[in-house]
C-alpha positions as CSV (number, residue, x, y, z in Angstrom):
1,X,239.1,40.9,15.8
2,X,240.3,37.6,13.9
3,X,242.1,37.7,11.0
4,X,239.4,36.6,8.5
5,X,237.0,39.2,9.6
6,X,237.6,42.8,8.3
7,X,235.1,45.3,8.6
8,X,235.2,48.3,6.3
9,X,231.9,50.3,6.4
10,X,231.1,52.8,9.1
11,X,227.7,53.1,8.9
12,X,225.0,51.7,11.6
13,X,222.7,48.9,10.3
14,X,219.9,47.6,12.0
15,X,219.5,44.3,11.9
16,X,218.0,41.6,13.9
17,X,219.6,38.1,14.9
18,X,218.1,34.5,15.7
19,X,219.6,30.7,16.8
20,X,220.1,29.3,20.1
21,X,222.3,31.1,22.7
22,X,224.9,29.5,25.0
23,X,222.2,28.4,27.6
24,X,220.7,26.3,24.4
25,X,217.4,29.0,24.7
26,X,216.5,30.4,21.3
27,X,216.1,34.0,20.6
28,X,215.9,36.2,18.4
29,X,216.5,39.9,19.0
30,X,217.3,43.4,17.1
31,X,220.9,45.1,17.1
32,X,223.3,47.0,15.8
33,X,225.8,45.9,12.7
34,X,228.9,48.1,12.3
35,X,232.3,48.2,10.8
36,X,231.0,45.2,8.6
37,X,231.8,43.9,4.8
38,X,231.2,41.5,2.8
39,X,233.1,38.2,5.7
40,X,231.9,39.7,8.6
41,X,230.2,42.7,10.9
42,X,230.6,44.1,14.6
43,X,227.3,43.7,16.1
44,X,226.3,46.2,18.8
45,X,223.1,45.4,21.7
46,X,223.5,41.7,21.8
47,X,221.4,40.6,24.9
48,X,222.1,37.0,24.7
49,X,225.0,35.1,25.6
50,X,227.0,33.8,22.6
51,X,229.6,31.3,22.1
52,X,232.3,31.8,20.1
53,X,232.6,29.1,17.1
54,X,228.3,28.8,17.2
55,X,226.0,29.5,14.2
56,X,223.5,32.2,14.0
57,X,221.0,33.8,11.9
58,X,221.5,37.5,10.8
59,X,218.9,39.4,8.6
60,X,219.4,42.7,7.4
61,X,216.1,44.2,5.4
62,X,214.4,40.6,3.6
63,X,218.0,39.4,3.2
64,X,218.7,36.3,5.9
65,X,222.4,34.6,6.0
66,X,224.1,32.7,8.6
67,X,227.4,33.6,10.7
68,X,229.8,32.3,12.8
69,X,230.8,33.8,16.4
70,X,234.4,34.6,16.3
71,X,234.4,36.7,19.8
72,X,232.5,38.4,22.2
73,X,232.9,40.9,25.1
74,X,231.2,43.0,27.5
75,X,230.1,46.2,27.4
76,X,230.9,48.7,30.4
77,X,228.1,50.2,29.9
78,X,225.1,48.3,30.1
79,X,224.4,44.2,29.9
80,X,224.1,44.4,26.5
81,X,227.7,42.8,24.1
82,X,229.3,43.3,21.2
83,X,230.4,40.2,19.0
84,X,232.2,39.9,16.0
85,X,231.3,37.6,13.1
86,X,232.1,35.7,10.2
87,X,229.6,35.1,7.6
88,X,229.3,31.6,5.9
89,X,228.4,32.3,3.3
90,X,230.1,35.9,1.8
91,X,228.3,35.7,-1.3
92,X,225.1,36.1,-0.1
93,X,226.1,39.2,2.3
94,X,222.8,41.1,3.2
95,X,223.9,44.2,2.9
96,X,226.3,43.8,-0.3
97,X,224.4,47.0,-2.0
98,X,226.6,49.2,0.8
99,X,229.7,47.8,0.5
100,X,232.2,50.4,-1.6
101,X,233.6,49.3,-4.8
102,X,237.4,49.2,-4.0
103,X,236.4,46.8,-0.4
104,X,234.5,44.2,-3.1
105,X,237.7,43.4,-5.0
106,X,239.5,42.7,-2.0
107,X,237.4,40.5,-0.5
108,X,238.2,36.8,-0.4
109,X,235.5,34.9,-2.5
110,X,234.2,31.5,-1.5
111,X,235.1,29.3,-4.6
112,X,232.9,25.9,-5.2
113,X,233.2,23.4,-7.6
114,X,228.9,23.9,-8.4
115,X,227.5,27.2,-8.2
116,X,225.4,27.9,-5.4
117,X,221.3,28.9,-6.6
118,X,219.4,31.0,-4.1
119,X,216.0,29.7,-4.8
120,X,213.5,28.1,-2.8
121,X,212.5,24.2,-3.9
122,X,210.0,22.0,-2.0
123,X,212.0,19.2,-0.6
124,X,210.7,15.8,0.8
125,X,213.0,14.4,3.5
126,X,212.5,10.7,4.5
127,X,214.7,9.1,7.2
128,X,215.6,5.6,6.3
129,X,216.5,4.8,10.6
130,X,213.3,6.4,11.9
131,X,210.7,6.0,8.9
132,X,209.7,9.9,9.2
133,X,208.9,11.9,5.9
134,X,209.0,15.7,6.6
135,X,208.7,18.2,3.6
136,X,210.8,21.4,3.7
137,X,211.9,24.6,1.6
138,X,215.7,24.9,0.1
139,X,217.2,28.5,1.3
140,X,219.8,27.4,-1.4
141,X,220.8,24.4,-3.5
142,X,223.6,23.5,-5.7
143,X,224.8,20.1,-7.5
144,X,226.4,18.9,-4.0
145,X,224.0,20.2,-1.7
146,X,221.4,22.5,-0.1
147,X,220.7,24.4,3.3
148,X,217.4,24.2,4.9
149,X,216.3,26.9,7.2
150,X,214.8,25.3,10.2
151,X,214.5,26.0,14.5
152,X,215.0,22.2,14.8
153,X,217.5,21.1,12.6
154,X,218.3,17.2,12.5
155,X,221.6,16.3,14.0
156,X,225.4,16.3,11.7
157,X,225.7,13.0,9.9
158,X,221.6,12.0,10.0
159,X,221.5,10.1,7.2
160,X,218.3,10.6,4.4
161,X,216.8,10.5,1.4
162,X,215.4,13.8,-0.5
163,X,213.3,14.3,-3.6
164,X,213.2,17.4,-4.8
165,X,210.7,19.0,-8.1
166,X,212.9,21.1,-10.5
167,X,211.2,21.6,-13.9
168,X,208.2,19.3,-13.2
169,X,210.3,16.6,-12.7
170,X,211.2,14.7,-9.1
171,X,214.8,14.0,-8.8
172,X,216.0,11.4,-5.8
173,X,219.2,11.2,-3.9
174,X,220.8,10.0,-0.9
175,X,221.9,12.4,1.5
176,X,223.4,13.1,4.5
177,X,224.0,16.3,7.2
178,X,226.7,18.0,7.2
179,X,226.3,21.1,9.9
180,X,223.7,21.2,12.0
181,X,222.5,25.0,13.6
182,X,220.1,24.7,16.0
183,X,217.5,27.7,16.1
184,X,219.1,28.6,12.3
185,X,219.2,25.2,9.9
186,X,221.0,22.6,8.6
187,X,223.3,22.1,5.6
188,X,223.3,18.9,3.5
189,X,225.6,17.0,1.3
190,X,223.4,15.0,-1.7
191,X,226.2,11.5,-1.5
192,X,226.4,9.1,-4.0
193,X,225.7,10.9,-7.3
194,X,228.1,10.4,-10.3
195,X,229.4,13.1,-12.8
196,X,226.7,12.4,-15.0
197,X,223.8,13.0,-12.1
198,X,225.4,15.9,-11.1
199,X,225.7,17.5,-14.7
200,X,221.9,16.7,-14.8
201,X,221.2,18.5,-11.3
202,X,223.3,21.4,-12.5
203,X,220.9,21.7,-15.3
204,X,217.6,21.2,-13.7
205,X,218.6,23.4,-10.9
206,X,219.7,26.0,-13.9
207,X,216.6,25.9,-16.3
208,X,214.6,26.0,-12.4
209,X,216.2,29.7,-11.8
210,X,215.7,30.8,-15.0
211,X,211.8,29.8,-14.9
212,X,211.4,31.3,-11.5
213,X,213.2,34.3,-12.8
């Protein structure tokens, strides 16, 4: 298993997994997560070929993240594979609540310059090279960015503009795409803001949380 990924827990989740497989076919399916923490899990009964390096969706309970492939291999004992991965995200682990006290302070925490909100906003998206306007839900947003969940995400380095409504206020920005997941979402990079728009995003994003509780 690679070296970032360090499963701890012995215990047999079930959990069920989504994105596009190596043949570029969506799926989603239900497995087996094992030997997992909070960077990573073993995944038992995968019945779609996976690529290592690609982005899928994992869901454990109500609780969705995204992960990266770091290997996969066969099983002698049936079609179905085991794979290895890497979450994206660690602090928004699914199944954090079963991970033992002594495994959380080693873990290796993700460290960002804005704190990352995991709170649902109504986004409009408007694409300055195409003229389309599409209108789309925040998984998570931050001063520097947001991910949006979607099974056709546009492609890494579309560029666009986003309103967003925090507070009863609209706020504007130019953006850009970062990572692109097909079958999962896309992650976006707001571009051109100075200190003093990103100090005011901070806030509305803050007093937005603390409304929606």
């Amino acid at each position: 298993m690679n070296a970032n990924v360090h499963p701890t827990a012995d215990a047999a989740l079930p959990v069920s997994i989504f994105g596009v497989d190596a043949e570029g076919k969506p799926f989603f399916q239900f497995a087996i997560a094992q030997q997992f923490n909070e960077q990573g899990a073993l995944i038992e009964g995968v019945e779609h070929p996976l690529k290592p390096g690609e982005v899928i969706g994992v869901q454990y309970k109500d609780q969705k993240t995204r992960a990266r492939i770091i290997w996969v291999c066969e099983m002698q004992n049936g079609p179905a594979m085991r794979a290895g991965v890497q979450l994206i995200t660690p602090e928004k682990c699914p199944w954090e609540q079963l991970i033992p006290a002594v495994a959380k302070e080693e873990r290796r925490l993700e460290r960002r310059r804005y704190r990352r909100y995991e709170i649902s906003i109504g986004l409009e998206l408007w694409n300055p090279a195409t003229g389309v306007k599409a209108h789309a839900q925040s998984s998570d947003i931050s001063a520097c960015g947001c991910y949006i969940e979607s099974m056709l995400p546009l492609a890494a380095g579309t560029p666009l503009r986003i309103g967003m409504w925090l507070n009863g206020s609209k706020f504007e920005v130019a953006a850009v795409v970062r990572t692109s997941h097909p079958g999962v979402g896309m992650g976006i990079e707001f571009t051109d803001l100075t200190l003093q728009q990103q100090t005011y995003l901070s806030q509305l994003i803050n007093g937005c949380r603390e409304r929606l509780g």
